[in-house]
VEXMI-941733 format. One record per residue: residue in three letters; residue number from 0; x, y, z of N, C-alpha, C in turn. Coordinates in steps of 0.1 Angstrom, whole numbers, plus 5000, padded with zeros to 4 digits. Example, Ala and Ser with C-alpha at 12.3 -4.5 7.8 and 13.67 -1.06 7.14 Angstrom:
BEGIN
> ALA,0,5132,4943,5078,5123,4955,5078,5132,4967,5078
> SER,1,5128,4978,5071,5137,4989,5071,5129,5000,5079
% end
This chain:
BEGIN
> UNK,0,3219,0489,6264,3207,0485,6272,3209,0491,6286
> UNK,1,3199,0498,6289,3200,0506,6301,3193,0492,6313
> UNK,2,3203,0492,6323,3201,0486,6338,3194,0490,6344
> UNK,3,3184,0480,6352,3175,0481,6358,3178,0491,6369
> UNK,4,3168,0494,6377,3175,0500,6391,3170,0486,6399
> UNK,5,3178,0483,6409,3172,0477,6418,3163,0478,6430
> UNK,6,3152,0469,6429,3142,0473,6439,3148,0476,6455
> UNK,7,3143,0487,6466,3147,0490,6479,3138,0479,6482
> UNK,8,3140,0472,6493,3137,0464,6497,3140,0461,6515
> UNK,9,3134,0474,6524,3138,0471,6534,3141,0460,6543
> UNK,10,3149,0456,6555,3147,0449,6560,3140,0452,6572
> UNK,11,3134,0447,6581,3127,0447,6595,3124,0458,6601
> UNK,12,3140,0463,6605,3142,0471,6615,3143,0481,6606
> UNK,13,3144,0485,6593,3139,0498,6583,3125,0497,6582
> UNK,14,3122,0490,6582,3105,0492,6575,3098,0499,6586
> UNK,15,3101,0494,6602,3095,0498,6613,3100,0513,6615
> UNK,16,3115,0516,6611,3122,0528,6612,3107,0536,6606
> UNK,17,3108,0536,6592,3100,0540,6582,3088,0543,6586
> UNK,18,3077,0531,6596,3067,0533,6598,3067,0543,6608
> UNK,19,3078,0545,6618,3076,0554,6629,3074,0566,6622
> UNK,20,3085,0569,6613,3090,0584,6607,3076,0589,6600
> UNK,21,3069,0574,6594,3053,0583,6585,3047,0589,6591
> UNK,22,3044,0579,6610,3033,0582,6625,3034,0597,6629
> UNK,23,3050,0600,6626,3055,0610,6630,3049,0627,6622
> UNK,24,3052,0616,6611,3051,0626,6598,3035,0632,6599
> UNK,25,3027,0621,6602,3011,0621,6601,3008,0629,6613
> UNK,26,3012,0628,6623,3007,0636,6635,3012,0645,6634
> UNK,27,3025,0651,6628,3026,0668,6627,3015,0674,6615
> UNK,28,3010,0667,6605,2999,0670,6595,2987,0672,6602
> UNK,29,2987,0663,6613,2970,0664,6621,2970,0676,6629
> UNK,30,2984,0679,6632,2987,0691,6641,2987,0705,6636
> UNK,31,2991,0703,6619,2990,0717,6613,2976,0716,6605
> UNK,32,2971,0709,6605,2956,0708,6601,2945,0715,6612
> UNK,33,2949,0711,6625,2939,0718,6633,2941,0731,6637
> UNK,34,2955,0731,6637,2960,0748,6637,2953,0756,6628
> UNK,35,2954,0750,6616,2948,0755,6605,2933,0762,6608
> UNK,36,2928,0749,6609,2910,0752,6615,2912,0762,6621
> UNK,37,2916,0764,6632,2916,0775,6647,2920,0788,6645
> UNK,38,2928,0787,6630,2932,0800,6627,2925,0805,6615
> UNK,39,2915,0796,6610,2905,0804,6604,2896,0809,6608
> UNK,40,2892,0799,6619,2881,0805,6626,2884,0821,6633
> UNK,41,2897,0821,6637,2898,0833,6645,2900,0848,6633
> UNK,42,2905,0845,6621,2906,0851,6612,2889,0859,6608
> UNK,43,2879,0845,6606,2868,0852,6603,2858,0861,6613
> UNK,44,2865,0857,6626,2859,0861,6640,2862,0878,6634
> UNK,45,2875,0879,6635,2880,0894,6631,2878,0901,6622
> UNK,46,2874,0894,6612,2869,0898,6600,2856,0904,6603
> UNK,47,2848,0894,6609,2830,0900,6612,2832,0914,6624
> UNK,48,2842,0917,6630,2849,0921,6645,2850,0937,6634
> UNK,49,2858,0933,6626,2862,0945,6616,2857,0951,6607
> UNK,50,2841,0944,6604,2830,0948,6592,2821,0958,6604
> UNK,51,2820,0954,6615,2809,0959,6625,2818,0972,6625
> UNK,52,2832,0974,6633,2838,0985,6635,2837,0999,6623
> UNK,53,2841,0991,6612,2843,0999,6600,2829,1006,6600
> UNK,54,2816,1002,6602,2802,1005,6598,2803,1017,6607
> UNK,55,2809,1015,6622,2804,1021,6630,2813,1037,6632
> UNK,56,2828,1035,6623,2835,1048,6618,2830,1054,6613
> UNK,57,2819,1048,6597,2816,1054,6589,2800,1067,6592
> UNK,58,2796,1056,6608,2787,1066,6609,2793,1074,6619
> UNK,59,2801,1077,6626,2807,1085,6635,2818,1097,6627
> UNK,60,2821,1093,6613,2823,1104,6602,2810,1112,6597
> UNK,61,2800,1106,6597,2790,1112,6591,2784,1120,6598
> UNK,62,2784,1118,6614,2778,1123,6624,2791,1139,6626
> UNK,63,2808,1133,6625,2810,1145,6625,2812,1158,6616
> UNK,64,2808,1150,6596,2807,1158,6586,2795,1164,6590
> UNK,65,2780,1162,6594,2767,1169,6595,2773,1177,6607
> UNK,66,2777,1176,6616,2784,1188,6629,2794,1202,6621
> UNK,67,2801,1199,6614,2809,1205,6606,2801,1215,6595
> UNK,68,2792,1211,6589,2783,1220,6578,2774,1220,6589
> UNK,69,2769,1224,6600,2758,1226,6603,2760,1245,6601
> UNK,70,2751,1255,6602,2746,1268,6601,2751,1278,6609
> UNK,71,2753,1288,6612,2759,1296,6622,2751,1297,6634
> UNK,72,2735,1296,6631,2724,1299,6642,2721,1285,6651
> UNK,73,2729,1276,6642,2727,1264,6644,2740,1259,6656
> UNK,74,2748,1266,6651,2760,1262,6667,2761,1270,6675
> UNK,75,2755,1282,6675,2752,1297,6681,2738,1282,6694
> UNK,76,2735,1280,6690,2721,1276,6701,2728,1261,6702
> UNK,77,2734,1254,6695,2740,1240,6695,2729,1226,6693
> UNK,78,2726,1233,6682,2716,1223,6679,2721,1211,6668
% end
């Protein structure tokens, strides 16, 4: 017959120990939770930051592929 375990059963000055170490525990959670927020929001900031830039390579490639094929009479006068 296998033995019970015996219940923990703080006394006083553990239980308070305890409750400090949870307060403790909880306010560093509240603290990586808002970090959390702040660094999503800055993530999506750069993301929208990074969709605008990329649009605006793509037309400054295109602008300098149509310069590149443009005609001989065409860069001769620079049009």
């Amino acid at each position: 017959m296998e033995e019970k375990k015996k219940r923990f059963r703080p006394s006083l000055t553990a239980y308070r120990a305890l409750e400090s170490e949870l307060r403790n525990v909880q306010s560093k959670l509240e603290t990586a939770e808002s970090t959390n927020k702040f660094l999503e929001s800055c993530v999506k900031s750069l993301e929208e930051e990074k969709e605008v830039k990329s649009k605006i390579i793509e037309e400054l490639r295109f602008n300098i592929t149509m310069l590149r094929e443009r005609g001989f009479w065409a860069r001769v006068f620079n049009k």
